[in-house]
Backbone as JSON, one array per atom type, in Angstrom:
{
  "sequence": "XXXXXXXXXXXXXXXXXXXXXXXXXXXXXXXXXXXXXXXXXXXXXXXXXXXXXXXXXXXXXXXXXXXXXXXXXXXXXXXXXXXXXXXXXXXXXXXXXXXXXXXXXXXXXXXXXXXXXXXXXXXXXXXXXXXXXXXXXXXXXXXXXXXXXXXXXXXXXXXXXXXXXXXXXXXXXXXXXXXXXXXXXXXXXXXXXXXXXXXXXXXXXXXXXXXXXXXXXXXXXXXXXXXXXXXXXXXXXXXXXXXXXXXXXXXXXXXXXXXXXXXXXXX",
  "N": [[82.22, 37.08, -21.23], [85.46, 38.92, -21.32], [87.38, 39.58, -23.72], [90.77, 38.19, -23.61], [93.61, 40.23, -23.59], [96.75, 41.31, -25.5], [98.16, 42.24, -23.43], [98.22, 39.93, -20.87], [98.4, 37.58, -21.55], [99.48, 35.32, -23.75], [98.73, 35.58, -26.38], [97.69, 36.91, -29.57], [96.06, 39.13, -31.01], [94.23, 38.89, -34.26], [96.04, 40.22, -37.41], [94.69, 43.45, -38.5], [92.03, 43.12, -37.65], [89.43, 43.39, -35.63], [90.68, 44.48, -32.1], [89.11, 43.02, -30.25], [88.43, 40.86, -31.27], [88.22, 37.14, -30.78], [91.39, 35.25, -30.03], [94.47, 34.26, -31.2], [97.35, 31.67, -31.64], [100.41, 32.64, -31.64], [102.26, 30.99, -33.55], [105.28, 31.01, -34.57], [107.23, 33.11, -36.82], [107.65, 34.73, -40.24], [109.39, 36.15, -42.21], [109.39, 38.14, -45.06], [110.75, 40.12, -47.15], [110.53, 43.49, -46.25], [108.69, 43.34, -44.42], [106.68, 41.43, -42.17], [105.24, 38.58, -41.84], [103.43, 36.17, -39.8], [102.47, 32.82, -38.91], [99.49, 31.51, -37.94], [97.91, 29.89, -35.68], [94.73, 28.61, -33.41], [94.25, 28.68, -30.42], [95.34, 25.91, -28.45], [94.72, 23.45, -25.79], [97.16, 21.51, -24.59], [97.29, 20.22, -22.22], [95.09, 19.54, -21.42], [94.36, 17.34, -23.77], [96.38, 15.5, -23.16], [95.71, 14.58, -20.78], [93.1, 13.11, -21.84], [93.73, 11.36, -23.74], [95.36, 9.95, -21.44], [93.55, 8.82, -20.3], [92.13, 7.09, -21.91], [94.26, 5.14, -22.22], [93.73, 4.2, -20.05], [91.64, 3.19, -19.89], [91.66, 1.65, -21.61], [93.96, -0.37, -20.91], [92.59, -1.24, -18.05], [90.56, -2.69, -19.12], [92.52, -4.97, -20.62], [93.4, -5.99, -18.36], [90.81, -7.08, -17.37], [90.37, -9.18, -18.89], [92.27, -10.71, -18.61], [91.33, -11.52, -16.06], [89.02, -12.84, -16.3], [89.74, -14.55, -18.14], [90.51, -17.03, -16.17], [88.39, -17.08, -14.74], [85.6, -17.32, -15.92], [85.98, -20.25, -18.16], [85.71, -21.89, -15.92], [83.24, -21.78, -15.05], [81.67, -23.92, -17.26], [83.64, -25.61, -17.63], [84.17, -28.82, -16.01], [86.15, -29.0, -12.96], [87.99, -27.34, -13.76], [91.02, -25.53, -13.11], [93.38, -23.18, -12.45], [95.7, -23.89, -11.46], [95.21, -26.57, -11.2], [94.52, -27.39, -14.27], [97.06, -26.34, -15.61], [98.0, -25.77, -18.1], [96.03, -25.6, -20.52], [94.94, -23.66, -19.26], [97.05, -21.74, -20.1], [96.88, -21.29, -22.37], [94.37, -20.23, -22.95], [93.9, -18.25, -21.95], [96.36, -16.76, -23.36], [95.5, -16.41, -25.54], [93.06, -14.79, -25.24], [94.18, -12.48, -24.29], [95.87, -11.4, -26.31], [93.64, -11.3, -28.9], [91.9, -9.03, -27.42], [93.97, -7.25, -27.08], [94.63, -7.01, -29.68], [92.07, -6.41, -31.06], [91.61, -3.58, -29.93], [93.82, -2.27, -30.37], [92.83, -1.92, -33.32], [90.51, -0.3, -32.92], [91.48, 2.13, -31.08], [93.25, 3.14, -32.31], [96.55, 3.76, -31.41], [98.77, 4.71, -33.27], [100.83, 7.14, -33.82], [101.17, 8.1, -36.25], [99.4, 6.85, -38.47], [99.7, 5.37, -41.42], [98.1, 5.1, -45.32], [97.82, 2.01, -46.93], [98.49, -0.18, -49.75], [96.6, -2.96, -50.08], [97.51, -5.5, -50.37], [100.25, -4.67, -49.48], [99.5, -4.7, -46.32], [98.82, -7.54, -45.65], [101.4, -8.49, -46.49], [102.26, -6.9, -43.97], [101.03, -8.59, -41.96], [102.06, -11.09, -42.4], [104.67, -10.95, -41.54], [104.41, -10.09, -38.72], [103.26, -12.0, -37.58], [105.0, -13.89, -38.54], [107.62, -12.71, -36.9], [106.16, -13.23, -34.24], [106.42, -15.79, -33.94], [108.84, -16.51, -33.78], [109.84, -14.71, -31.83], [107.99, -16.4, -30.12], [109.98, -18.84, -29.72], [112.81, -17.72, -29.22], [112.25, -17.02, -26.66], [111.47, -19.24, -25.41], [114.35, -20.48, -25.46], [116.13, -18.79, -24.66], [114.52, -19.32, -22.02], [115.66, -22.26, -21.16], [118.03, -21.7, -21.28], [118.08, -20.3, -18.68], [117.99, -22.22, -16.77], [115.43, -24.35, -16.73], [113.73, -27.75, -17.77], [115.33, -29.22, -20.81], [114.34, -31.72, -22.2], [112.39, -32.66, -21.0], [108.87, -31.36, -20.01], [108.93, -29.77, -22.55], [106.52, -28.76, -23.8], [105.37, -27.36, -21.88], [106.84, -25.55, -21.46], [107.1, -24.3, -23.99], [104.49, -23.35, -23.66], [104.49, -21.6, -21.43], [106.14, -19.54, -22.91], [104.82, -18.68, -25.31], [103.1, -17.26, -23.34], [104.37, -15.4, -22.39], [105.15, -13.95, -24.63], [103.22, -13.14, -25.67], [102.53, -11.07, -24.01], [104.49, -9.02, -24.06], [105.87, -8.89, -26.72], [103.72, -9.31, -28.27], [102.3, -6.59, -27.76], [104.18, -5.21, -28.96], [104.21, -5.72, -31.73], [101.5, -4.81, -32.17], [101.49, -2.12, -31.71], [104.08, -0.85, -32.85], [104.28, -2.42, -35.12], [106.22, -4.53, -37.36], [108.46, -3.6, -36.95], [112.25, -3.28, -36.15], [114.2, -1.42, -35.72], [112.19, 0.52, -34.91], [111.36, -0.68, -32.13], [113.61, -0.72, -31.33], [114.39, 2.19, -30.87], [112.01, 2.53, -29.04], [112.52, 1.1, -26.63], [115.03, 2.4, -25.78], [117.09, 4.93, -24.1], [114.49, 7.57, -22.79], [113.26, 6.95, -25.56], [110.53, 7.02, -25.64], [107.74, 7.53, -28.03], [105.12, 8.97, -27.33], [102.29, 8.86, -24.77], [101.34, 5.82, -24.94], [103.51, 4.21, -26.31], [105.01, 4.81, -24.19], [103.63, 3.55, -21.61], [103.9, 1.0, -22.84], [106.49, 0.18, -23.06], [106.5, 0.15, -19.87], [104.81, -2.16, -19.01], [105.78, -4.21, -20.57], [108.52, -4.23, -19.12], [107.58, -5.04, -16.71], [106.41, -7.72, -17.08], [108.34, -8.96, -17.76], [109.83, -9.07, -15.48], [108.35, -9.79, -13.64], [107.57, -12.33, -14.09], [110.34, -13.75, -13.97], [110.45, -13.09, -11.37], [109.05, -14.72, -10.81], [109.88, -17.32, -10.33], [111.56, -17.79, -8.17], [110.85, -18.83, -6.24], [110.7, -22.03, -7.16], [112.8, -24.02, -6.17], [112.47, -24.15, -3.66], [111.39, -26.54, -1.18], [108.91, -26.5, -0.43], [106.58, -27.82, -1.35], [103.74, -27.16, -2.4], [101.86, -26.84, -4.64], [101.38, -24.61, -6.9], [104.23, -24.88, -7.09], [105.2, -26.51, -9.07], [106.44, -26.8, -12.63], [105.82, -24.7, -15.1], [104.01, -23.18, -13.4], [104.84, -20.76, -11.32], [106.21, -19.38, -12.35], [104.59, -18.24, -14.81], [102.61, -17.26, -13.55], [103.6, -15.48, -12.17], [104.9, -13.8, -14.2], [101.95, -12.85, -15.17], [100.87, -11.79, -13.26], [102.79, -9.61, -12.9], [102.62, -8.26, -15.47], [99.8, -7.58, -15.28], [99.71, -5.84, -13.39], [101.85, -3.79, -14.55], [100.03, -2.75, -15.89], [98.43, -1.25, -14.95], [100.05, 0.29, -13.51], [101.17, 1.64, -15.24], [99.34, 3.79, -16.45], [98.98, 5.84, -14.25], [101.32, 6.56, -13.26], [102.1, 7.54, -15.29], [100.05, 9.68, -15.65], [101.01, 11.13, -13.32], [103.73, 11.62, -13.63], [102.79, 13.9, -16.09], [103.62, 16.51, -16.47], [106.27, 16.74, -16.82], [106.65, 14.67, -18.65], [107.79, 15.02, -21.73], [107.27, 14.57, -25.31], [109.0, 14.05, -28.18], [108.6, 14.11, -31.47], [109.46, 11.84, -34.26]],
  "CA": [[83.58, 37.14, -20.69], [86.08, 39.58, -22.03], [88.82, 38.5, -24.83], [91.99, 38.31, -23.29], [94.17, 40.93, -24.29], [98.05, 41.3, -24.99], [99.41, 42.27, -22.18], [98.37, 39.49, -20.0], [98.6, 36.67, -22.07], [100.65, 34.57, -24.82], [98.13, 35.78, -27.76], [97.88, 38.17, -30.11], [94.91, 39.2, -32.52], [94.95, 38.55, -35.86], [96.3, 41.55, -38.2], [93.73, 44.25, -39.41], [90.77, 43.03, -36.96], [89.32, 43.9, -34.34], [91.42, 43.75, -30.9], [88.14, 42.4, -29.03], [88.3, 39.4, -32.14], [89.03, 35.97, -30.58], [93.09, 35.47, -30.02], [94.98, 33.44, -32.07], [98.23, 31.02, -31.35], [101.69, 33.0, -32.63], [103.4, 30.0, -33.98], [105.83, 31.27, -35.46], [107.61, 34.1, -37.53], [108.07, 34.55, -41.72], [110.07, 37.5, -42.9], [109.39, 38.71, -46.7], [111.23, 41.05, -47.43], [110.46, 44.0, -45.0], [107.39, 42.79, -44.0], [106.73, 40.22, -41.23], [103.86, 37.36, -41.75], [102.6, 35.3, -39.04], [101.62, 31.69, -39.1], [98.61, 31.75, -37.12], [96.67, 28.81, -34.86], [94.08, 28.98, -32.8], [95.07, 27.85, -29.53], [94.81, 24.13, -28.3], [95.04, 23.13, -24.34], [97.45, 20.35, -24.33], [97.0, 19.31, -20.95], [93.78, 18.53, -21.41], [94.51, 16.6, -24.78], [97.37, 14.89, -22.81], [94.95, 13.93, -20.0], [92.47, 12.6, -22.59], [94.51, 10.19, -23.97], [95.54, 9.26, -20.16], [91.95, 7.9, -19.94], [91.81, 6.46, -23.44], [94.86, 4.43, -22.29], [93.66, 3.29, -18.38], [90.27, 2.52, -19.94], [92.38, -0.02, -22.69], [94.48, -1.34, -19.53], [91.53, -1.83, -16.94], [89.91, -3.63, -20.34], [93.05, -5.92, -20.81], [93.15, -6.63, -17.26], [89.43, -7.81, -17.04], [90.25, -10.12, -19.97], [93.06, -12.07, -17.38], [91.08, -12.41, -14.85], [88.0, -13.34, -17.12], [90.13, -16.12, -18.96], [90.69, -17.69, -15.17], [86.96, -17.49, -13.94], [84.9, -17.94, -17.29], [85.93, -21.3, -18.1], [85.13, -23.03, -14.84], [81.48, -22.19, -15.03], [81.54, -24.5, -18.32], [84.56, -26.9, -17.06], [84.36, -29.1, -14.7], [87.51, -29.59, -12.55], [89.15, -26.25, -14.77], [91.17, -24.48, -12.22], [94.51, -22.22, -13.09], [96.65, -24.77, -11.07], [95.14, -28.15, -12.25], [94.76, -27.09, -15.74], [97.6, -24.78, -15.63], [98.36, -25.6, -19.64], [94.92, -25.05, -20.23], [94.6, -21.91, -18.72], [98.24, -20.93, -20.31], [96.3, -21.11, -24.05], [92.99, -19.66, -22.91], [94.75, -16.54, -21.71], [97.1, -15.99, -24.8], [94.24, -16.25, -26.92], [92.14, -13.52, -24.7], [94.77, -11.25, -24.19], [95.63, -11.59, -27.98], [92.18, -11.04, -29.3], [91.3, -8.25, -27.09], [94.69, -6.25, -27.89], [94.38, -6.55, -31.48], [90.86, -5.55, -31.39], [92.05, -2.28, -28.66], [94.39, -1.05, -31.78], [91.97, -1.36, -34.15], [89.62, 0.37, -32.84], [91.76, 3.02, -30.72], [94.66, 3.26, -33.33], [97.59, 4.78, -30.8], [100.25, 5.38, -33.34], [101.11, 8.53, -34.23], [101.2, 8.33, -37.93], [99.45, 5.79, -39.82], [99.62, 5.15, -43.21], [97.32, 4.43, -45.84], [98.81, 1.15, -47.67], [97.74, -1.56, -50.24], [96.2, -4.78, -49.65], [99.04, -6.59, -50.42], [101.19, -4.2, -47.97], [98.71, -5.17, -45.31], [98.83, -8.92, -45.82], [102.87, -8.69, -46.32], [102.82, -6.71, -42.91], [100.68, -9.6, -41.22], [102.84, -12.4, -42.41], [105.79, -10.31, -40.82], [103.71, -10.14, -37.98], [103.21, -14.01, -37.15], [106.34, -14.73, -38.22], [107.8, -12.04, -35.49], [105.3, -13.73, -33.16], [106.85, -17.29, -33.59], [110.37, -16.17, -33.44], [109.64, -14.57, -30.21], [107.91, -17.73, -28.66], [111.03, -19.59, -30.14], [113.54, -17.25, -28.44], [112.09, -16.9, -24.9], [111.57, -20.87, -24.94], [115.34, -20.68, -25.61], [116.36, -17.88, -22.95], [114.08, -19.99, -20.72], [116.25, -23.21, -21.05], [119.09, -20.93, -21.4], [117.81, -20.14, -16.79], [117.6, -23.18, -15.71], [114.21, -24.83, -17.23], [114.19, -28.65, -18.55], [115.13, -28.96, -22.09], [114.13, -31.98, -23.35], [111.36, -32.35, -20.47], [108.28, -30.65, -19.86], [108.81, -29.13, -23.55], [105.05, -28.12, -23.83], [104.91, -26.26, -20.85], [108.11, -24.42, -21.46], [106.99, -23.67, -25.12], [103.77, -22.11, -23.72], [105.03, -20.32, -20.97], [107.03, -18.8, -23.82], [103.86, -17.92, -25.82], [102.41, -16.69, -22.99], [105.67, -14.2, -22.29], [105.38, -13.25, -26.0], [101.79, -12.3, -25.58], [102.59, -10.03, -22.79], [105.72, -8.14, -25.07], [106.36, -8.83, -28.51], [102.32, -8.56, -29.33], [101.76, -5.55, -27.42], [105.11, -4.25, -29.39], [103.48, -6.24, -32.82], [100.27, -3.81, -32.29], [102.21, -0.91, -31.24], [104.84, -0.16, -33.9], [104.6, -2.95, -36.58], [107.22, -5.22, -37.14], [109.94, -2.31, -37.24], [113.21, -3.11, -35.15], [114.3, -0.15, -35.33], [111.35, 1.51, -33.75], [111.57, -1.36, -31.22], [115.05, -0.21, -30.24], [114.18, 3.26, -30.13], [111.14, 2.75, -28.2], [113.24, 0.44, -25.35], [116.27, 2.68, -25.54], [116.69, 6.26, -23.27], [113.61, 8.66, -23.51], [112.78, 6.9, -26.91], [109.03, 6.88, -26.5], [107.34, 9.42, -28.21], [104.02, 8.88, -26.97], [102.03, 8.03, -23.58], [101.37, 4.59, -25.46], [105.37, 3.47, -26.0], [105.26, 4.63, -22.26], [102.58, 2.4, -21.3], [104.95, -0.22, -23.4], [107.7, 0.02, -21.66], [106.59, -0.17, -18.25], [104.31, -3.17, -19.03], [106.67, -5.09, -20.73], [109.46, -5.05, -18.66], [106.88, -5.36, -15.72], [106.22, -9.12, -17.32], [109.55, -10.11, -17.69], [110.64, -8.88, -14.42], [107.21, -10.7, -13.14], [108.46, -14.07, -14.86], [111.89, -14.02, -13.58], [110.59, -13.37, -9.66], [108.42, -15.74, -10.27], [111.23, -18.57, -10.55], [112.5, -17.91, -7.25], [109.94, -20.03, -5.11], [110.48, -23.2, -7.52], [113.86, -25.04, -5.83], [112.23, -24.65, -2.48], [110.95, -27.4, -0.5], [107.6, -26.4, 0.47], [105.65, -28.75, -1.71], [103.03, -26.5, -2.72], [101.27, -26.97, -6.26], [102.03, -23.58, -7.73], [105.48, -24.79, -7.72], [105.38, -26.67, -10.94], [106.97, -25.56, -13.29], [105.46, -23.02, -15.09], [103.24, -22.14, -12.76], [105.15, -19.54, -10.8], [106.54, -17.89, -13.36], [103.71, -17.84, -15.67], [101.68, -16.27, -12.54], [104.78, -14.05, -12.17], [104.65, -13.21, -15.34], [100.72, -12.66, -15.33], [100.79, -10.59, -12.37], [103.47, -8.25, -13.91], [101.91, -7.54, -16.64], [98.76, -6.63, -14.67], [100.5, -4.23, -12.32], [102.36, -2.83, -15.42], [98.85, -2.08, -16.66], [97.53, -0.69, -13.8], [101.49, 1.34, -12.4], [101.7, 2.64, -16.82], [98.79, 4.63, -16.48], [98.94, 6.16, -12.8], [102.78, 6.53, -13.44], [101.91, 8.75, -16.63], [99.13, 10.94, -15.18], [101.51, 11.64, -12.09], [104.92, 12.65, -14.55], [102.7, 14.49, -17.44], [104.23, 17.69, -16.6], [107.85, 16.64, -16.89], [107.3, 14.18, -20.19], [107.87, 15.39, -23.26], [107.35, 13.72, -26.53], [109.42, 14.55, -29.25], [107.97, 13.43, -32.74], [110.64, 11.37, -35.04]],
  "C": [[84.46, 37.93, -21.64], [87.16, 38.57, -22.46], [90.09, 39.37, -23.85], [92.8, 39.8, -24.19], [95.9, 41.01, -24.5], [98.86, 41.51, -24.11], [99.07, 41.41, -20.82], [98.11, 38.02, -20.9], [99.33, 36.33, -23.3], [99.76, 34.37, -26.62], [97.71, 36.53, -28.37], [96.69, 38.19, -31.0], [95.21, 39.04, -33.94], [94.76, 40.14, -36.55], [95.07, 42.03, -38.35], [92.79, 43.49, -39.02], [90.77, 43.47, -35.96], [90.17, 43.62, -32.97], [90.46, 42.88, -30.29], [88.13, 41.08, -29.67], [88.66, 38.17, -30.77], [90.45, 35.74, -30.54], [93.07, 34.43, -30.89], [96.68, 33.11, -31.92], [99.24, 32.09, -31.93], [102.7, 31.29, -32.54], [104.81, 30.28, -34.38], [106.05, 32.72, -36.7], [107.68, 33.82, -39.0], [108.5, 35.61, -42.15], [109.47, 37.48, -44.13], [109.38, 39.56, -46.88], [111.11, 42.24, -46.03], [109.24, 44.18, -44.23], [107.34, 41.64, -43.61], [105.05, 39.45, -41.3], [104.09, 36.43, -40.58], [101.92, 34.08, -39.25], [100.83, 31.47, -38.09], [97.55, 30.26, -36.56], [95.45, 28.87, -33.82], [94.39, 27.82, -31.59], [94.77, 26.31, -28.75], [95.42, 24.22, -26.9], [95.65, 22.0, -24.64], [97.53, 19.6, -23.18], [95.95, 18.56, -21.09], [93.64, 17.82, -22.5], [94.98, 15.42, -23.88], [96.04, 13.98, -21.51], [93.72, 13.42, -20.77], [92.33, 11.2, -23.02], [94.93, 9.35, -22.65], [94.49, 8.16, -19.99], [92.04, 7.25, -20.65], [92.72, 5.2, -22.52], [94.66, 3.76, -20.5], [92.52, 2.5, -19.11], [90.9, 0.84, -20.98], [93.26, -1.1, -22.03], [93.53, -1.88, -18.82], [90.93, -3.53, -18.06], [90.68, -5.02, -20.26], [93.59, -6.67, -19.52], [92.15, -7.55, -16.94], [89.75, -8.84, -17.84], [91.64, -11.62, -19.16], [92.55, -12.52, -16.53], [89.63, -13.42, -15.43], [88.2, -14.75, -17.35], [90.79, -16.8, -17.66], [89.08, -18.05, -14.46], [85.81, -18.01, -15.08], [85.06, -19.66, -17.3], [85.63, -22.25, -16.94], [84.23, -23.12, -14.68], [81.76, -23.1, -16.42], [82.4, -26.0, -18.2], [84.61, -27.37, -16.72], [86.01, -29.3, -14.66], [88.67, -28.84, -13.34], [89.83, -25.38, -13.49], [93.15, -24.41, -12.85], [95.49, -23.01, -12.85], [96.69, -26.05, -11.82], [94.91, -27.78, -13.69], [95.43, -26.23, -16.21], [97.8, -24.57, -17.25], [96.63, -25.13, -20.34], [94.41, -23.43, -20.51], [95.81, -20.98, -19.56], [97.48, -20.24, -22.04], [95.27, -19.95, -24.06], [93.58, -17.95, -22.51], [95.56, -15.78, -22.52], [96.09, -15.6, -25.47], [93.61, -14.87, -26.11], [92.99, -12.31, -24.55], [95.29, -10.56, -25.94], [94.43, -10.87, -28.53], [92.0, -9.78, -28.84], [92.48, -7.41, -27.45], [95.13, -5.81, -29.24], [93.11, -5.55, -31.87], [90.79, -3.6, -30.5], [92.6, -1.47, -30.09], [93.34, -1.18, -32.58], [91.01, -0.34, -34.18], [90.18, 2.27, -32.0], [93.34, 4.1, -30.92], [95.46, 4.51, -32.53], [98.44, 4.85, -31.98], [99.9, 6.08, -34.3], [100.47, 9.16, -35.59], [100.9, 7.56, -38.49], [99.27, 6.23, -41.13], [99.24, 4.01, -43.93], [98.26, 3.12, -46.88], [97.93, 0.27, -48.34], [97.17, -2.91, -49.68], [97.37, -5.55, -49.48], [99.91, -5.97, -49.49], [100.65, -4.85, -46.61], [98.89, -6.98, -44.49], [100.63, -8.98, -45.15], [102.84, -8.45, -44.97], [101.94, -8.05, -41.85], [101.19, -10.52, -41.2], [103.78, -12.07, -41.77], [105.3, -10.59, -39.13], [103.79, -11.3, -37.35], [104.63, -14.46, -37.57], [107.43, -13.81, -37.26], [107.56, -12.84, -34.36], [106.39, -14.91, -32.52], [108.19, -17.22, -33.03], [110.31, -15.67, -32.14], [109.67, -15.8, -29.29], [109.69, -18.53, -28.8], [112.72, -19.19, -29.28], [113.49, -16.93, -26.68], [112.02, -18.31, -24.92], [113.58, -20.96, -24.88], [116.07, -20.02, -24.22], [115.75, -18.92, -21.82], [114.82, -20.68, -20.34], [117.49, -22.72, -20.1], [119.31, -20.98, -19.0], [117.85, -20.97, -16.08], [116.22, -24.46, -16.07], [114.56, -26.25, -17.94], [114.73, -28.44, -19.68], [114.93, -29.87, -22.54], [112.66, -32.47, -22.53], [110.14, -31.53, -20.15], [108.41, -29.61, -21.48], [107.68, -28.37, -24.07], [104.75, -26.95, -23.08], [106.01, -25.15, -20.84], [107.79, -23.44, -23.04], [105.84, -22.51, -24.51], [103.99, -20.94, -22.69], [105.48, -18.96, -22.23], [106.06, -18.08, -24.92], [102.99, -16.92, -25.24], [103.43, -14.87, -22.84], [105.28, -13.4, -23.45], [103.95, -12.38, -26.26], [101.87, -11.04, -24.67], [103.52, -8.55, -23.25], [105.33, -7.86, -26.19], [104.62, -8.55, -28.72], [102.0, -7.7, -29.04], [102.89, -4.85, -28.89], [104.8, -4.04, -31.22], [102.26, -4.8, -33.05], [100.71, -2.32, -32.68], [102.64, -0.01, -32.6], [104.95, -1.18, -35.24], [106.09, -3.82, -36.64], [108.87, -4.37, -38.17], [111.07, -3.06, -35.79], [114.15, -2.44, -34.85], [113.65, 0.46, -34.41], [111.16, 0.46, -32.0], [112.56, -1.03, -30.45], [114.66, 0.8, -30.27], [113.06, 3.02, -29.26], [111.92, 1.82, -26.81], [114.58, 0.92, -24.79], [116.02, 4.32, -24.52], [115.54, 7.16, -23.5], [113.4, 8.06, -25.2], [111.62, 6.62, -27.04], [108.81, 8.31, -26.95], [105.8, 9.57, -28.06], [103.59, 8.04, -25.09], [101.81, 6.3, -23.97], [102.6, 3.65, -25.63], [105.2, 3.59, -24.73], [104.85, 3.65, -21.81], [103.52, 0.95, -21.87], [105.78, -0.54, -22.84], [108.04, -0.42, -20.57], [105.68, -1.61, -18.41], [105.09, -4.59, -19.53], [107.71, -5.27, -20.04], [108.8, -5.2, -17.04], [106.18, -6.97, -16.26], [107.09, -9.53, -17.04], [110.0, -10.2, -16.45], [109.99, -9.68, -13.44], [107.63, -12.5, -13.0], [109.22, -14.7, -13.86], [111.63, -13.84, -11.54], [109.89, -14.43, -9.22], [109.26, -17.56, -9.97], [111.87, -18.46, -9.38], [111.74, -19.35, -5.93], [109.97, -21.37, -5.27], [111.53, -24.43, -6.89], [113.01, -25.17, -4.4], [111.17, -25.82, -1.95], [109.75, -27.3, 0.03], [106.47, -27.48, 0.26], [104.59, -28.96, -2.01], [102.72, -26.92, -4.47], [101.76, -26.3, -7.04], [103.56, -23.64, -7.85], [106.05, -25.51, -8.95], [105.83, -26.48, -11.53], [105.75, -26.15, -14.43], [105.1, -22.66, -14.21], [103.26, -20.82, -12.25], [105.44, -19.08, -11.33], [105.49, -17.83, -14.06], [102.51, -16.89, -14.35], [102.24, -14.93, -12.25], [104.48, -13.26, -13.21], [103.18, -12.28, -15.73], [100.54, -11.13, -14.24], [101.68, -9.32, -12.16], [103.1, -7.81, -14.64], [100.63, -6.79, -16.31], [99.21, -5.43, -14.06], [100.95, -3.73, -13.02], [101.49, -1.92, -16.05], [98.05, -1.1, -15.87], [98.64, 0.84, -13.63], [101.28, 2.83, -14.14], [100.65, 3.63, -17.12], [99.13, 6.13, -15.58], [100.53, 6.8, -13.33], [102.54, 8.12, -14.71], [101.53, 9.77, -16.19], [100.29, 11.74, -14.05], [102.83, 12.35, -12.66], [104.36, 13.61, -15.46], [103.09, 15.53, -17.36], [105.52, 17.69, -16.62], [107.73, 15.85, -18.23], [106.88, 15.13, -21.13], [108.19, 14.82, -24.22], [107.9, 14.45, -27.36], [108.92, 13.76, -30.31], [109.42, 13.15, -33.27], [110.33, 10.88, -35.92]]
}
């Protein structure tokens, strides 16, 4: 196949070689003196980077999907008499823990952010105690907001705390994984255009696809029907559950279908 040549494309040969050479990126200009240098790349498809990562991040959704519906069907081969309704507290633990577990082990192994950095032991540690104590403060503040809606407060206290762990599993630890216990980068990543990656994206839409889950799920509980799932938690923690799935499912799909309009700026 012939090498592209300048006048129908966006690349230029490199100085004092051959024209037929391989092209090479123009990045960029450098004057000195009256002589012009060139910082030179060799060119990279970012679409197909960008759609790369698309996959990376459905295949780590589909994953943390299987792990909800898992921690609902798993235990009943082993349980007797385990089902999501009658053991809804139960089921509220077994599901933090699996969604937990499997999104810790997702960053480790498919480290989305941007820029890490290498740090001491002792940094490490420090940032894990930050970490859990983030965590708690979370459950501690959505149990509060909860009350805050309508929710017993000195009743049902168990089931309102774990709702509230389960909420926090669905947010704050994705946000824990994400960016570290920065609240800064927390507000930029929840504020206008402040992700700077398909991964904050994916954040975004999943988290406020829980809460928004939660909160519709609370509408079915005054009525009179007399149904099980009206409990409390139940409907909202199903709300909640089934927001966060669809956030996982919409934050991919949603991505692939804008990637020619986002643009990440690095910060």
């Amino acid at each position: 196949m012939a090498a592209p040549t300048t006048t129908n494309c966006r690349f230029r040969p490199r100085p004092g070689t051959d024209p037929r050479a391989p092209p090479v990126y123009v990045t960029g200009w450098r004057r000195a003196g009256s002589a012009a240098a060139a910082t030179l790349r060799w060119p990279v498809n970012r679409n197909t980077m960008k759609e790369a990562e698309v996959r990376r991040l459905l295949a780590a959704n589909l994953l943390c999907v299987f792990s909800v519906i898992l921690s609902a069907v798993v235990p009943a081969s082993f349980w007797d008499g385990f089902t999501v309704f009658g053991t809804h507290l139960a089921w509220l633990c077994i599901c933090s823990v699996c969604v937990s577990t499997l999104n810790i082990i997702l960053h480790l192994v498919l480290k989305p952010n941007l820029a890490p950095k290498r740090s001491s032991f002792a940094h490490k540690i420090s940032r894990f105690l930050k970490c859990c104590i983030y965590f708690f403060m979370s459950c501690i503040l959505f149990h509060a907001i909860i009350v805050l809606y309508g929710a017993p407060l000195i009743e049902s206290v168990t089931e309102t705390f774990l709702f509230a762990v389960l909420l926090s599993t669905f947010t704050t630890l994705q946000c824990l994984c994400m960016l570290g216990p920065n609240i800064q980068a927390w507000i930029r990543v929840f504020s206008k255009n402040g992700a700077t990656s398909i991964w904050e994206s994916s954040l975004q839409i999943t988290t406020m696809c829980s809460i928004l889950g939660a909160w519709f799920g609370a509408f079915p509980i005054p009525l009179d029907w007399d149904r099980p799932w009206q409990v409390w938690p139940i409907s909202c923690s199903l709300g909640a559950t089934f927001g966060y799935m669809a956030g996982l499912i919409i934050a991919p799909l949603w991505i692939h279908w804008n990637r020619k309009q986002l643009t990440y700026k690095s910060r």
